[in-house]
C-alpha positions in Angstrom: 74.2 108.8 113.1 74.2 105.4 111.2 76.0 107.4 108.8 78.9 108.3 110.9 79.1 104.9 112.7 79.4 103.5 108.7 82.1 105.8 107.8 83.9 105.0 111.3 83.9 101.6 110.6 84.9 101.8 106.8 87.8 103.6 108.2 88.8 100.9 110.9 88.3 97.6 108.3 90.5 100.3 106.0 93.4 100.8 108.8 93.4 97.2 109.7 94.1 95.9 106.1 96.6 98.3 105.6 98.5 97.5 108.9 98.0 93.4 107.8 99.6 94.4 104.3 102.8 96.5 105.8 102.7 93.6 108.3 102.8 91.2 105.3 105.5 92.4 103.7 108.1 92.6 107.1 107.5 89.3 107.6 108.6 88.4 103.7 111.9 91.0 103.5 115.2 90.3 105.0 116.8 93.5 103.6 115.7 96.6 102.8 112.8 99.5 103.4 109.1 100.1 103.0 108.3 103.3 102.0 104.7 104.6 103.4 103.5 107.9 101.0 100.9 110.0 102.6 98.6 112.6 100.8 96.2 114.8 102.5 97.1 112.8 106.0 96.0 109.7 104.3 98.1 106.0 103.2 98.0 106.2 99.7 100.9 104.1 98.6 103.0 101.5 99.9 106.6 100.7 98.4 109.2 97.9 99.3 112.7 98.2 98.3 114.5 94.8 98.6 118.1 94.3 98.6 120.0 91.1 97.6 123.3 91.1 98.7 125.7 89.4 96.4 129.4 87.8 98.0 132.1 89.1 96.4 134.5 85.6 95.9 137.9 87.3 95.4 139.2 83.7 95.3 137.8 83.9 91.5 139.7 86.4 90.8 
C-alpha cells in the first residue's frame, strides 16, 4: 500500500512541475507555440517555437 501511495504521489509532484514549466513558458512568449510530445500516454518533451516579428520599413526602400 505505502507503495502505491509513493508512486501516486511521485506522479502528482511529477504533473505539477510539468504544468508550472508549460505555465512558465506562456507567461514568457508573446508569439508562437508550445509543442507537448507524448510517448506511451506520457509528457516526454516540451518544445517552444518563438516568433519575432520584424516591420518591414518600405520607407527604406
Amino acid at each position: 500500500m505505502t507503495d502505491q501511495i509513493d508512486a501516486d504521489f511521485f506522479k502528482l509532484s511529477q504533473s505539477q512541475e510539468i504544468a508550472q514549466r508549460i505555465s512558465t513558458i506562456l507567461q514568457g512568449i508573446r508569439f508562437g507555440s508550445i509543442e507537448i510530445v507524448v510517448h506511451d500516454g506520457r509528457i516526454v518533451q516540451i518544445d517552444k517555437h518563438e516568433k519575432f516579428r520584424v516591420k518591414n520599413d518600405s520607407a527604406t526602400h
